[in-house]
C-alpha positions, 0 to 999 in steps of 0.5 A, spaced: 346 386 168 352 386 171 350 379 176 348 377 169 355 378 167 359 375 172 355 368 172 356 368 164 364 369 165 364 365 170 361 359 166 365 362 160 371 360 164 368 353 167 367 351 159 374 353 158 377 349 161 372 343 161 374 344 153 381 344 155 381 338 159 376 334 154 381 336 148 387 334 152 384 327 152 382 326 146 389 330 142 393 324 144 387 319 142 387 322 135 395 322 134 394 314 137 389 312 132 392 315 126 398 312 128 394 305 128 391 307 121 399 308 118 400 301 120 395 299 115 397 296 108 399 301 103 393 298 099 387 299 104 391 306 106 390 308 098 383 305 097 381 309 104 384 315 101 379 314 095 374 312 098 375 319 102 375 323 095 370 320 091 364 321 098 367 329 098 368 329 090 375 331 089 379 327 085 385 331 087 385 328 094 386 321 092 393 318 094 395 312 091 400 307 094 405 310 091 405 317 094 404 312 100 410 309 100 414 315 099 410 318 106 412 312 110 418 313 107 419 320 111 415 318 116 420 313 118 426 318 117 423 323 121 419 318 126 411 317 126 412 321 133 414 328 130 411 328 124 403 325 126 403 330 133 405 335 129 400 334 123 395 334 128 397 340 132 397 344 125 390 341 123 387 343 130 390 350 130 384 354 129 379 355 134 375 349 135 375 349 143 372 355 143 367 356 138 366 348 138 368 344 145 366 349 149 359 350 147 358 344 146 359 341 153 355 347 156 349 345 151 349 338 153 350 339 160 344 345 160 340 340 157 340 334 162 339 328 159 346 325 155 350 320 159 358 321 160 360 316 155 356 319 150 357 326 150 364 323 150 363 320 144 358 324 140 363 330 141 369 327 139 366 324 132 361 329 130 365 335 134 371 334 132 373 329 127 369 332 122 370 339 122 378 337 122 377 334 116 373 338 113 378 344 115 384 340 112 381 338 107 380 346 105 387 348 107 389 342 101 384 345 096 386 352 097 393 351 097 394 354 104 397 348 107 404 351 112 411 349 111 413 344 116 420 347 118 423 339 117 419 335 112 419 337 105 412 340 102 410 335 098 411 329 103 406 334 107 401 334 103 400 328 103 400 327 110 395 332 110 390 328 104 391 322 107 390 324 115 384 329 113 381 321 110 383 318 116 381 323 121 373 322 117 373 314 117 375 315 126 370 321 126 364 315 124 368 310 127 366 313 133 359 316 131 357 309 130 359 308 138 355 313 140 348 308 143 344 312 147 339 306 149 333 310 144 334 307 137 330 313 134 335 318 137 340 313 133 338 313 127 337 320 128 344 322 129 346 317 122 340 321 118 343 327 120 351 327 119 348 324 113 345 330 111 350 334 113 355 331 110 351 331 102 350 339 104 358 341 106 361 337 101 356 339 095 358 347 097 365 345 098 364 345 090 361 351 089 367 354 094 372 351 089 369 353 083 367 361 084 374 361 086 375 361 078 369 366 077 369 373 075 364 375 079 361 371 085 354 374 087 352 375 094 347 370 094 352 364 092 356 368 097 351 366 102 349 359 099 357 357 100 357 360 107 351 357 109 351 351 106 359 349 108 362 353 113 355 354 117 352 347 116 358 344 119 356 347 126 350 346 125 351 339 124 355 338 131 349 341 135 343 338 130 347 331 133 346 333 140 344 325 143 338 328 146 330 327 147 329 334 147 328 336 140 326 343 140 332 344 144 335 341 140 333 345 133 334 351 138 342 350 139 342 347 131 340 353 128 343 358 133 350 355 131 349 355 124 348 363 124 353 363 130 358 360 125 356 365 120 359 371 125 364 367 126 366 366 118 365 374 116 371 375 123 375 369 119 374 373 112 377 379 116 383 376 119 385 374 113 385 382 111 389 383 117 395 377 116 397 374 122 404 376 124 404 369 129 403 364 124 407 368 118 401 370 114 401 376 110 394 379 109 390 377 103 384 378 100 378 372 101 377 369 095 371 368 095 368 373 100 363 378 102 368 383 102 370 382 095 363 382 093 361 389 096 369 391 092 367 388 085 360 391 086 363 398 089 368 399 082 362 396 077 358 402 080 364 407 077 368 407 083 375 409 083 378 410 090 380 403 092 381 405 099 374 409 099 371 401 095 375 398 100 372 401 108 365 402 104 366 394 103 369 393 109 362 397 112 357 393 108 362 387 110 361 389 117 353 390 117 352 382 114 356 380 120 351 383 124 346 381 122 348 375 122 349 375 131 341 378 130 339 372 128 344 368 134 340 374 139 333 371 135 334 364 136 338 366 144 331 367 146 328 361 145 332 357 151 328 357 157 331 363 161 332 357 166 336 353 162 342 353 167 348 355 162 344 360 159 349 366 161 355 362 158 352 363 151 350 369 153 356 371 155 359 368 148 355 371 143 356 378 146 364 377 146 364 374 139 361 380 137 366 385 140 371 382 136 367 382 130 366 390 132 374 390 134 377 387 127 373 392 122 376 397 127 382 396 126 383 394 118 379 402 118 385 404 120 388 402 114 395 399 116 394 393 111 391 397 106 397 398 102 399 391 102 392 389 098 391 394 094 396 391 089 393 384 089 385 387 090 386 392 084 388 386 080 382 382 081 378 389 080 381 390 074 380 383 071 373 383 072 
């Protein structure tokens, strides 16, 4: 066990630093081609801008060549060198060389069979592109976008449903370049990023609309997890360009529960706030967590303090279940496949912070900073 353990993090930090690398590359050449993009006529910019929001159905994302104009505007002001390379700091801030980069270059190194140049194309397009856009996109429709210290907030919002369209149409211009010598592989890779994209989009509307309901049931929850935040990662490794179709399923439907994990860690942030980027703690809307709440209070529950470390309890309970199935699925790599610790070793990690998160909002430090707001939704139901 403990050899087990010393392999896994030595690949743990080999693919760290492998994600660092790759990303380092490609962060420059995202900043370069949006750059390009920005030159394009503020007509062709608009229309891509609608293409953009009528593919994902929300009409609130379109730019016209008015706001365009404006944006340039400010881009001009503050210089395009400030103000895209800050825009793309911002919208990869999350942790996607961790839980995307990183796994996905030990999933195609254990598998074997994928060129260079296609990795490179494949994991930039698929593994990076679309899941910023998408979590832009997210951040414009929940209005969690963050200031900018210098540029004026509505001019950053239009930076952000303009880029968000842009980084998706640089995210297919590159899926088209991954040619791996096997048309069908090809045409899969199309066929699935489709369906990926119909699955993510149709539960980013179902997101955007429980936001406004009363009560959300923990079947939609599920729906809306599995169906957006789960399909993402799903997508990525379901893409991977490879021969090896039942690893390649394997890796598709560890991801998906991986992501679920991951999501219930992200709800839990959320309630603690973080101090690093000037977020106060709020309660998800929606989530697990507020679910097993409103559920908890209908019973008759009064103590909201009780309601919230039984919900966080529950929460918990889901978030293991969901590692259960990554465990499941984990056992059907061939105990030979050559990064096997490094997933060992990330599923094992991703599960203490799970564990060390609930701990923590147990001890109840944020719960006076949501009660007030948690109290007003319990009490509007």
């Amino acid at each position: 066990m403990l050899f087990k353990k010393r392999k896994g993090l030595s690949q743990s930090k080999k693919y760290s630093k492998k994600a660092r690398e790759f990303w380092n590359v490609k962060e420059q050449e995202m900043i370069d081609e949006i750059m390009q993009y920005m030159t394009l006529p503020d007509e062709k910019l608009s229309k891509l801008s609608k293409n953009y929001s009528k593919k994902i159905g929300f009409d609130e994302l379109f730019c016209d060549k008015e706001e365009i104009e404006r944006f340039k505007r400010i881009l001009r002001h503050f210089g395009e060198q400030i103000v895209i390379p800050d825009f793309v700091k911002y919208g990869t801030r999350t942790g996607f060389l961790t839980v995307v980069i990183a796994p996905a270059l030990a999933a195609a190194d254990g598998v074997g069979d994928i060129d260079q140049d296609v990795i490179n194309e494949w994991l930039y397009g698929i593994g990076i592109c679309l899941p910023v856009s998408a979590d832009i996109t997210d951040s414009v429709i929940d209005k969690e976008v963050l200031k900018h210290p210098l540029i004026p907030y509505n001019t950053w919002i239009t930076c952000h449903k303009l880029g968000a369209a842009i980084i998706f149409y640089i995210g297919l211009r590159h899926i088209e370049k991954v040619k791996t010598g096997d048309e069908t592989i090809d045409k899969r890779i199309i066929r699935r990023v489709g369906e990926g994209l119909k699955n993510v989009c149709e539960k980013q509307r179902v997101d955007y609309e429980t936001q406004k309901k009363p009560h959300v049931s923990l079947h939609v929850i599920e729906k809306i997890y599995e169906g957006k935040i789960c399909e993402i990662e799903a997508t990525v490794f379901g893409t991977m360009p490879s021969k090896k179709l039942e690893l390649v399923k394997t890796f598709e439907e560890g991801a998906r529960y991986f992501a679920g994990e991951l999501q219930v860690v992200d709800d839990i942030e959320d309630l603690l706030g973080d101090v690093n980027l000037g977020k106060d703690p709020t309660v998800p809307n929606p989530s697990f967590f507020l679910t097993y709440c409103i559920d908890l209070w209908n019973k008759g529950g009064e103590n909201i303090r009780e309601i919230m470390e039984e919900a966080m309890k529950k929460t918990k309970d889901r978030g293991e279940q969901y590692h259960s199935k990554v465990e499941e699925i984990l056992e059907k790599l061939p105990k030979n496949f050559s990064t096997r610790p490094f997933f060992e070793m990330t599923i094992w990690y991703y599960n203490k912070v799970l564990k060390d998160k609930v701990k923590r909002f147990l001890k109840g430090d944020t719960y006076s900073d949501i009660e007030p707001k948690l109290l007003e939704i319990l009490k509007s139901k």
